[in-house]
C-alpha positions in Angstrom: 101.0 -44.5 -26.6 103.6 -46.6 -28.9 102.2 -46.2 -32.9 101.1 -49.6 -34.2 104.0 -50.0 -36.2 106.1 -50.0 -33.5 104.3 -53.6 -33.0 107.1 -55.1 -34.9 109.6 -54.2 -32.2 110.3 -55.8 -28.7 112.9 -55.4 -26.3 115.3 -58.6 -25.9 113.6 -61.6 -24.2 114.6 -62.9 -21.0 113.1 -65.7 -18.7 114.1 -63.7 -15.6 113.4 -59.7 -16.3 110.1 -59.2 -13.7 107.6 -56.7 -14.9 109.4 -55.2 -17.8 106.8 -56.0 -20.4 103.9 -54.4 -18.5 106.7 -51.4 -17.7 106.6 -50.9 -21.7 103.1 -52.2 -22.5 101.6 -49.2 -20.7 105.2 -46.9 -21.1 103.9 -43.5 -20.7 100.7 -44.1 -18.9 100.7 -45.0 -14.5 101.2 -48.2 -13.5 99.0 -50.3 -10.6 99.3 -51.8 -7.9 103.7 -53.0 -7.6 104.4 -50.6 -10.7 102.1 -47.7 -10.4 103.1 -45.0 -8.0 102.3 -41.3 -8.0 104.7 -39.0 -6.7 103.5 -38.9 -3.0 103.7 -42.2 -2.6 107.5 -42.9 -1.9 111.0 -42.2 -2.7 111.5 -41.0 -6.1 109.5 -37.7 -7.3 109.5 -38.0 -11.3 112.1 -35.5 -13.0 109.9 -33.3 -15.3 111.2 -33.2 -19.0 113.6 -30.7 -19.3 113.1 -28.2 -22.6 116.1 -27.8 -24.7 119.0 -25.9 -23.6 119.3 -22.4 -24.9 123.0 -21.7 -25.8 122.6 -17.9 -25.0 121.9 -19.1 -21.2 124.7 -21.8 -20.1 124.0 -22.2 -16.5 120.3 -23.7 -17.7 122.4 -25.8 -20.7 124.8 -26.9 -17.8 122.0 -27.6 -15.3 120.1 -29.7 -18.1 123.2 -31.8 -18.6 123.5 -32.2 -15.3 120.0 -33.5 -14.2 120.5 -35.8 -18.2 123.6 -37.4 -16.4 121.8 -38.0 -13.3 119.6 -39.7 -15.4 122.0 -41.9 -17.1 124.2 -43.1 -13.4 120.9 -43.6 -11.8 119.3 -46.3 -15.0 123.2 -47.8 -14.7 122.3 -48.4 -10.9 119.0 -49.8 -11.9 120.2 -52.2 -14.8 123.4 -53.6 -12.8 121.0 -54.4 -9.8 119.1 -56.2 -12.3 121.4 -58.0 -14.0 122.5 -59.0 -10.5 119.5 -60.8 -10.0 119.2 -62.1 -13.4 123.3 -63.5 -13.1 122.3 -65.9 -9.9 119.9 -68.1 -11.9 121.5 -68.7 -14.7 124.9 -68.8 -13.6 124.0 -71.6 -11.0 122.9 -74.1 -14.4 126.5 -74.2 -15.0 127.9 -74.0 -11.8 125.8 -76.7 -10.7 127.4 -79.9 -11.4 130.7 -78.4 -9.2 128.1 -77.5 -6.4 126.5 -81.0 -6.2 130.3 -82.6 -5.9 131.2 -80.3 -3.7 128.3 -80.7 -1.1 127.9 -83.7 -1.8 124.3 -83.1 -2.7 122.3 -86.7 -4.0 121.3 -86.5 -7.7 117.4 -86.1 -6.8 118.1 -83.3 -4.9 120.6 -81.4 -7.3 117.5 -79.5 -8.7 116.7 -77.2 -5.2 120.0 -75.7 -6.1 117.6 -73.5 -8.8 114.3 -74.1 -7.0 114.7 -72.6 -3.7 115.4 -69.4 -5.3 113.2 -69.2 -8.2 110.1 -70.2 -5.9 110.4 -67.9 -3.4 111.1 -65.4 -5.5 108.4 -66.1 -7.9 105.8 -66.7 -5.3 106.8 -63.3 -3.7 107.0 -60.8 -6.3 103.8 -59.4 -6.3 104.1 -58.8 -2.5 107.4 -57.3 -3.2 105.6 -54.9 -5.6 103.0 -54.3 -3.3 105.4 -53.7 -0.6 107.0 -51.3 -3.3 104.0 -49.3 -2.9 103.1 -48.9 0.6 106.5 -49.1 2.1 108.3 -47.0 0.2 110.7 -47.7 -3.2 114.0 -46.7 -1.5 113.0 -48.7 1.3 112.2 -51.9 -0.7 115.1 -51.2 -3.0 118.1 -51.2 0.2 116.1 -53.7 2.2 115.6 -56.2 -1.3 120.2 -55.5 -2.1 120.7 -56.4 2.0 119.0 -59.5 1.8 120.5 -60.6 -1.5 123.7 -59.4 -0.8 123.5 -61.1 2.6 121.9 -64.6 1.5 125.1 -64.4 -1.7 127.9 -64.4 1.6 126.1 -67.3 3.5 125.5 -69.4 0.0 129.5 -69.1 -0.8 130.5 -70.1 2.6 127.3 -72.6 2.7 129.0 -76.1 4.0 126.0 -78.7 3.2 123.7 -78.7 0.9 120.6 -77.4 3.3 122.7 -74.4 4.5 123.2 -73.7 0.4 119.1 -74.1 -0.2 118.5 -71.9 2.4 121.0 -69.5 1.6 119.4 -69.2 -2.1 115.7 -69.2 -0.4 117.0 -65.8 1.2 118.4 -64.7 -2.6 115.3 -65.1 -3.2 113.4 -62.9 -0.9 116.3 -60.5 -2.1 115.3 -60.3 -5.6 111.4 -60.5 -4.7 112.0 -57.0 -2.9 114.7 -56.0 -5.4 113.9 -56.5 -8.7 110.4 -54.8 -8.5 111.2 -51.7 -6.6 113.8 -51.5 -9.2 111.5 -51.4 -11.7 108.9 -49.0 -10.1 111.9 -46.2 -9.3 112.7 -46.4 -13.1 108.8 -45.6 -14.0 108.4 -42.7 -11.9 112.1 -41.2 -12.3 112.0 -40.9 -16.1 110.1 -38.7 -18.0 107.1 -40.1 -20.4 108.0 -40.2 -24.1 111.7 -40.8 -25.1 113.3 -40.9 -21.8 111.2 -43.7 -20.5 111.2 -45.5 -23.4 115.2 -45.6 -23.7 115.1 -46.7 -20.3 112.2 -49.6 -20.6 115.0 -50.5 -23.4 118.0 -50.6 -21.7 116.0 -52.9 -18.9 114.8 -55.1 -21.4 118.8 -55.3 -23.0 119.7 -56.6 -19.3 117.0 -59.3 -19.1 117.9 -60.2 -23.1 121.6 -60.2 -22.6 121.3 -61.8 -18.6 120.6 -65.2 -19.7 123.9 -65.0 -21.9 126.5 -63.5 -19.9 124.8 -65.6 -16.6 126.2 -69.0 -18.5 129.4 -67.4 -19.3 130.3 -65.7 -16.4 128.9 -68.9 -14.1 131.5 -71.0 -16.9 135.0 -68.9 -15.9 134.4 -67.6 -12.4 133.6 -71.6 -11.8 136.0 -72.9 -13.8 138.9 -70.6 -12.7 138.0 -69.8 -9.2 134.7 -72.2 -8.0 131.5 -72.4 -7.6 131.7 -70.1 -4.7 133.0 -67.1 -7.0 129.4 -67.1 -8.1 128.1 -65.7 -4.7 131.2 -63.7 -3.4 131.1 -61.2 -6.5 127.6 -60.2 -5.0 129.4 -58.7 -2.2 131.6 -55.7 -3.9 128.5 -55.2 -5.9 126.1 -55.5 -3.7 128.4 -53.0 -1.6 128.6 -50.5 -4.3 125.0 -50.5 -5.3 124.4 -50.1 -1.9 126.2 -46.9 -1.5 125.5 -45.5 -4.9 121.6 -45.4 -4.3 122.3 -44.1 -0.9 123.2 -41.0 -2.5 121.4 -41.3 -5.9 117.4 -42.5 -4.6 115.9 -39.7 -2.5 114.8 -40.5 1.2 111.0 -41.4 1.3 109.1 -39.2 2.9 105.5 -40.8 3.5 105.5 -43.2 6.6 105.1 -46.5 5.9 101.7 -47.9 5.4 101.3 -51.9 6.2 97.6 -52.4 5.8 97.3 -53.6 2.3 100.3 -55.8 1.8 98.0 -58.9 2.2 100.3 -60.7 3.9 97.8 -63.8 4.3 97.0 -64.1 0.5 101.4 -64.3 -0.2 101.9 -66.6 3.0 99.2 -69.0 1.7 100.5 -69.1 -2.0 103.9 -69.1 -0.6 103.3 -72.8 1.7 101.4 -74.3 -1.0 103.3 -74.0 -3.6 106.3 -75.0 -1.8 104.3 -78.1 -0.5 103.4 -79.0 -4.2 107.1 -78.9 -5.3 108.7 -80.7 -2.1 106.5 -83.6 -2.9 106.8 -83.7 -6.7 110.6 -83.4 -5.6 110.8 -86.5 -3.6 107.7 -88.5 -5.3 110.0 -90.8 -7.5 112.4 -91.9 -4.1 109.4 -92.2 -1.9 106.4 -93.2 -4.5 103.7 -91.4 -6.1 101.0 -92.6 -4.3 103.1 -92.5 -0.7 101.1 -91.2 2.4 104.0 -88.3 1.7 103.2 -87.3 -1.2 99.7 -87.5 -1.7 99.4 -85.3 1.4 101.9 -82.6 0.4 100.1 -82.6 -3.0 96.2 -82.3 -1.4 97.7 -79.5 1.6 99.2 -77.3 -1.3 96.3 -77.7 -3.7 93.9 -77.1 -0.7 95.9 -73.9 0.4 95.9 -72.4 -3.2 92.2 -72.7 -2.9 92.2 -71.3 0.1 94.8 -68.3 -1.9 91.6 -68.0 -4.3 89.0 -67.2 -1.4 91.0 -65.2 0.1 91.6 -62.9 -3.1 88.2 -63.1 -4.4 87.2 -61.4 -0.2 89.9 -58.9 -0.2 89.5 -55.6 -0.7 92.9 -54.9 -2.0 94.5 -58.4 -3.6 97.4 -59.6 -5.0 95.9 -61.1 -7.8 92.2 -60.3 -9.2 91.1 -64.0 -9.6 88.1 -62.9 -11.9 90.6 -61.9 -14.8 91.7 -65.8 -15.2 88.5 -66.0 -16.8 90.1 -64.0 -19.8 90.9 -67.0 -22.4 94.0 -64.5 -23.1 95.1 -64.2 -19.4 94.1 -67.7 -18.0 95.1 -69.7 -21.2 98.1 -67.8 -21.6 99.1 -68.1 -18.0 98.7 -72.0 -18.6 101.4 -71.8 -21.4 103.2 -69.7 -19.7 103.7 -72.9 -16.9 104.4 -75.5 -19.7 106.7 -73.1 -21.5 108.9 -72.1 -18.3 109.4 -76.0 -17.0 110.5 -76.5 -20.4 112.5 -73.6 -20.5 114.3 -74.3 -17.2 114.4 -77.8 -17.4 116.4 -77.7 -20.7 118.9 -75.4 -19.0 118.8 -77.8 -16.6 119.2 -80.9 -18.4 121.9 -80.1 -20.9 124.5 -78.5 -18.1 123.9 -81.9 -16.4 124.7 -83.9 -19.5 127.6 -81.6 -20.8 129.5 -82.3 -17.5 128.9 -85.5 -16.0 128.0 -87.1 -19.6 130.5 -85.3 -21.6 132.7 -84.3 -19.3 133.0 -80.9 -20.4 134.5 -77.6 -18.0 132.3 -74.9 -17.1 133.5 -72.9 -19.0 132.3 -74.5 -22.3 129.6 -75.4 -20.4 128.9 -71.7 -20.9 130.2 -71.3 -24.4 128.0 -74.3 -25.4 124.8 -72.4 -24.4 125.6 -69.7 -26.5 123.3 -71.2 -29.6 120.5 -71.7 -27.0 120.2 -68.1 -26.6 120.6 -67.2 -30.4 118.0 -69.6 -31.2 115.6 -68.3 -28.9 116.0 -64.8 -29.8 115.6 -65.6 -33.7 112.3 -67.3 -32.1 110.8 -64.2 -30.6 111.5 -62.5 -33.6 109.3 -64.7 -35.8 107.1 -65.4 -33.3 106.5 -61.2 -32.9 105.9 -61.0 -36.7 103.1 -64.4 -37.2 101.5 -63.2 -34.0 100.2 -60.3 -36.2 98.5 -62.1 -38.9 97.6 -65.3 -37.4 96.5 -64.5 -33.8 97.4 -66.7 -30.8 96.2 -70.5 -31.5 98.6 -71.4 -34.3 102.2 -69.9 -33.3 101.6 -70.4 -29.8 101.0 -74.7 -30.6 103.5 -74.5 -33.7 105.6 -73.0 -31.1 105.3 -76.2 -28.5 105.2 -78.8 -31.2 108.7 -77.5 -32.4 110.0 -77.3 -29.0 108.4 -80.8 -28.5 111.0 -81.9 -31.5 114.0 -80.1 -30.3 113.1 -81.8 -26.5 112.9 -85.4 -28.9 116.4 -84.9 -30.5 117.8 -84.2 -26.5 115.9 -87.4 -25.6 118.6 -89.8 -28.0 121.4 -88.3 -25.7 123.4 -91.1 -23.9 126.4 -91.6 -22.4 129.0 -92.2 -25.2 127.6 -88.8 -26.8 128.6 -85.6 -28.3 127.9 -81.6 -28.4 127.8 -81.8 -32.3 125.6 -84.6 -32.9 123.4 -85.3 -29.6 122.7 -81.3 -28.1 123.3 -78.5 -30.6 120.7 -79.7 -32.9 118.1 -80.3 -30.5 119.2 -77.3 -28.7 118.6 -75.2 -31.8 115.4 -76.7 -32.6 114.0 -76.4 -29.1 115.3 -72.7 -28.5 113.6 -71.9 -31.6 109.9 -73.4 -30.7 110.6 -72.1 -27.1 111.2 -68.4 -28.7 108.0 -68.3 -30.7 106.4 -69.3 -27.6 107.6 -66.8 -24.9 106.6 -64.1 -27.3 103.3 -65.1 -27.7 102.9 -65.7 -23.8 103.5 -61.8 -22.8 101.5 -60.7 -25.8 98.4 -62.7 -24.8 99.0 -62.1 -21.2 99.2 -58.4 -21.3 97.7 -57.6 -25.0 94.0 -55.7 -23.9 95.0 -55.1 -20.6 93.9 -51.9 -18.5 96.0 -49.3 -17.6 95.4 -50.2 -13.6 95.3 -54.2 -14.8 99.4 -53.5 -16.2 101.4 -54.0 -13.2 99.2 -57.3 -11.7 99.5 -58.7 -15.3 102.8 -58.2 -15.6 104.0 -59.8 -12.0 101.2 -62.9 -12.7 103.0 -63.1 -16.0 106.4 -63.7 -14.7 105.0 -65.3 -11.3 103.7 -68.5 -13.6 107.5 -68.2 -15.5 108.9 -68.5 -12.2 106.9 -70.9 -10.6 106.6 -73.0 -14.0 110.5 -73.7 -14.1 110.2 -74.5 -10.5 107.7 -77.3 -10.4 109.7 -78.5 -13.9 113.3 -78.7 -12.9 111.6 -80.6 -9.7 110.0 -82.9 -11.9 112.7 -83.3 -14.1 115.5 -83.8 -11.9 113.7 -86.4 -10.2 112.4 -88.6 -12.5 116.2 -88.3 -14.2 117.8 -89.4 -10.8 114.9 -92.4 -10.4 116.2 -93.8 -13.7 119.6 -93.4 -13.1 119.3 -95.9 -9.8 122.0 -94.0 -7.6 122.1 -90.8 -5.8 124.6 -89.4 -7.1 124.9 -86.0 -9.8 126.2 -88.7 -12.1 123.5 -90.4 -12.2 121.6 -88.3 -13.8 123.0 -88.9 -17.1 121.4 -92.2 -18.0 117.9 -91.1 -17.2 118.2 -87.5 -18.7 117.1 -88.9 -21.9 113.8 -90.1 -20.1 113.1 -86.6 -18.4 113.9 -84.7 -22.3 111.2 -87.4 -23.2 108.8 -86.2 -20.8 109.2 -82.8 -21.3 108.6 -83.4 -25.1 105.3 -85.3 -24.4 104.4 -81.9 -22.0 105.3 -79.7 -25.3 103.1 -81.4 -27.5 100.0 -82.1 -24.9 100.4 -78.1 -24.3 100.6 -77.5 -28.4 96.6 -78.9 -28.3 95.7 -77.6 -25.0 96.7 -74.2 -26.5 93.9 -74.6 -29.7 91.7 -75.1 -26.8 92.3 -72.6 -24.2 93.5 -69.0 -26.2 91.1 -67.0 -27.7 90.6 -66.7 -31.5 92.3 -64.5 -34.2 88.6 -63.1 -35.0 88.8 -61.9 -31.4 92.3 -61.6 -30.4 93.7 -59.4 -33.4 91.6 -56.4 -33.1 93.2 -55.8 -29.4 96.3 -56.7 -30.6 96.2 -54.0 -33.1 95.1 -50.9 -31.1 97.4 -52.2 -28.3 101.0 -50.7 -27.6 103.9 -53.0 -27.9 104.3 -55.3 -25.4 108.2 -55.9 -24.2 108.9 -59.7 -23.6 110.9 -61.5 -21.2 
């Protein structure tokens, strides 16, 4: 177990690192259910701490080196495949405007560009995990990088905009297999202690620096190349990944074992969600209170109760319902959806407005987000330090009422505009708020957890990041198209004020909903304190 001064530490946030924070909450101890595996369960046996080499006996020195640097190529593998997954959503906010021209895809509609990845993969990762687990790791891993890879070639050569949706639906699926039989071969590879710990770091260092190097690298492969250069560097990575774990990640050897993937629980979670963001998606065209959307809207909240019964009578679930009932795990998974549409939606918002409103490139597209990410990084960091004295309630609503500033500043952003005056300083103030906040959604997610309860934790955790940022950009991008009054990506500008507006009204309601819903800091503290360090992203 991590001492408790290592509480002031925390890997690199990230909005798209899957199950990295349980991976170091519980580093050194088995994980559960898509995390936890024990060694006769699939591919990857773990690789026994070697002692230190004895310079009077070089073939054990050499052989110690060797396995070290085995080590080493096989967490490289692990990381790139990571970052691969990481690059496709936040390179797409920048490439996005180029993609909507291109296809010619209406303003309303410009959002499913993000959304048909991010909700598949977010409403699949804990059967991905679970698949992990009774299919086997190697398995998962090559099937997940197929897909991907796969889905990356038919999104570059997509010629309409439904052939690119579904294209990024199958990305999806990809990274719902990938990312967390990833994950699972780095926790029962590396040793406990140091070895694992460097690792859980170097994982965490991808998610932190994917968020930054995704704008960039979406900026100059778009702007020098196109939008399409996005998807077609998948391929010769994808390709080499490929073959590199071929011969790195050991064959598995236990048969694969369907019963207990719950297939029903993930279908019905899967359709209901998707029904609830098609119809906020298309609510400001067709009406609120259409026949359409009132009936999308009562099937998906009908099949998500349906998700819950089926849970609560299944003897091996996704999700154990009864630990929503934990003001840390329910409330924070609550914030966790506020914080994510906010999150997204920015990213979302502010590529939109830099291009079509001030007609700036991709590339400093990229370059402008740059202060986004510094901002939120200097927020987990003082988020990680108030969390420790003053519990949960007050950073975690000081945290929304700043964003709900920054998000206020955006709103004043019009046409005849500028980076300088209308989106750096909002951008600064919201990536600040939004930092303190992220931090304090792990930590209350996964602070008190059990060493079985880790791995469920951690995928609900980034499930409601995903699936937050979904129903927002959804939200968002529609209501911004409704006020423009055309359907087209420029249209967007004139009513992206109005959506930063609604998102700052969504900050502030969740700043009191979060005095309401998160435990105290008579009751949260003590388990914060005799709890490892939590890893956020």
């Amino acid at each position: 177990m991590t001492s408790r001064s290592h509480l002031n530490e925390s890997l690199p946030i990230s909005g798209r690192c899957p199950d990295v924070a349980a991976a170091a909450y519980r580093e050194g101890h088995h994980m559960h259910k898509h995390t936890a595996h024990h060694a006769d369960h699939g591919a990857v046996a773990p690789i026994e701490p070697h002692a230190a080499p004895d310079h009077n006996r070089e073939p054990d020195a050499g052989h110690g080196g060797g396995a070290m640097r085995r080590l080493k190529q096989l967490l490289l593998l692990l990381c790139v495949a990571q970052l691969m997954v990481i690059l496709d959503i936040t390179a797409v906010n920048v490439a996005m405007p180029d993609m909507a021209k291109g296809l010619d895809i209406a303003g309303s509609d410009v959002g499913w560009t993000i959304t048909s990845y991010s909700l598949i993969f977010g409403s699949l990762l804990l059967l991905g995990g679970r698949a992990a687990d009774l299919l086997g790791r190697r398995r998962m891993f090559l099937s997940g990088l197929g897909i991907f890879v796969t889905a990356s070639l038919a999104a570059a050569l997509a010629g309409s905009a439904a052939t690119l949706f579904a294209a990024r639906a199958g990305q999806g699926l990809g990274a719902a297999l990938l990312s967390p039989a990833a994950l699972s071969i780095l926790m029962t590879t590396f040793p406990k202690g140091t070895p694992r710990t460097h690792a859980l770091a170097a994982w965490g260092a991808v998610g932190g620096a994917g968020a930054a190097v995704g704008v960039l690298l979406g900026g100059v492969l778009t702007e020098l190349l196109g939008w399409q250069a996005i998807f077609f560097i998948n391929l010769p990575i994808g390709i080499a990944l490929a073959v590199a774990a071929c011969r790195m990640i050991p064959v598995d050897t236990r048969t694969p074992q369907w019963r207990g993937l719950d297939l029903p629980g993930a279908t019905l979670a899967t359709a209901s969600l998707g029904a609830i963001v098609f119809a906020l998606s298309q609510a400001a065209d067709i009406g609120w209170t259409s026949t359409q959307t009132v009936s999308l809207l009562t099937a998906g909240l009908a099949g998500l109760v349906a998700f819950v019964l089926v849970e609560l009578r299944s003897t091996q679930p996704l999700l154990r319902i009864q630990r929503l009932a934990d003001r840390g795990v329910g409330g924070g998974l609550i914030m966790m959806l506020a914080a994510a549409a906010a999150l997204f939606g920015t990213f979302l918002l502010i590529s939109l407005y830099m291009q079509n409103g001030l007609g700036t490139g991709p590339l400093l597209t990229g370059l402008g987000f740059l202060p986004l990410a510094v901002a939120l990084a200097g927020g987990v960091h003082v988020g990680q330090h108030v969390l420790q004295h003053a519990g949960l309630r007050l950073p975690m609503a000081a945290g929304f009422a700043t964003a709900a500033g920054g998000m206020l500043l955006l709103s004043g952003a019009d046409a005849g505009g500028s980076y300088l005056g209308d989106v750096l300083p909002g951008m600064l103030v919201t990536g600040l708020g939004l930092g303190v906040v992220l931090v304090s959604v792990s930590v209350s997610v996964m602070t008190g957890a059990a060493d079985e309860e880790s791995g469920m934790l951690s995928g609900l955790n980034t499930t409601g990041h995903e699936i937050g940022g979904t129903i927002g950009i959804a939200v968002l991008a529609t209501l911004a198209a409704a006020s423009g009054g055309t359907a087209t990506p420029s249209s967007l500008v004139p009513g992206i004020g109005d959506a930063f507006l609604v998102i700052a009204v969504t900050a502030a309601a969740a700043s009191i909903i979060a005095l309401i819903v998160l435990p105290s800091a008579a009751t949260f503290l003590p388990k914060l304190r005799l709890a490892p360090r939590v890893a956020i992203h």
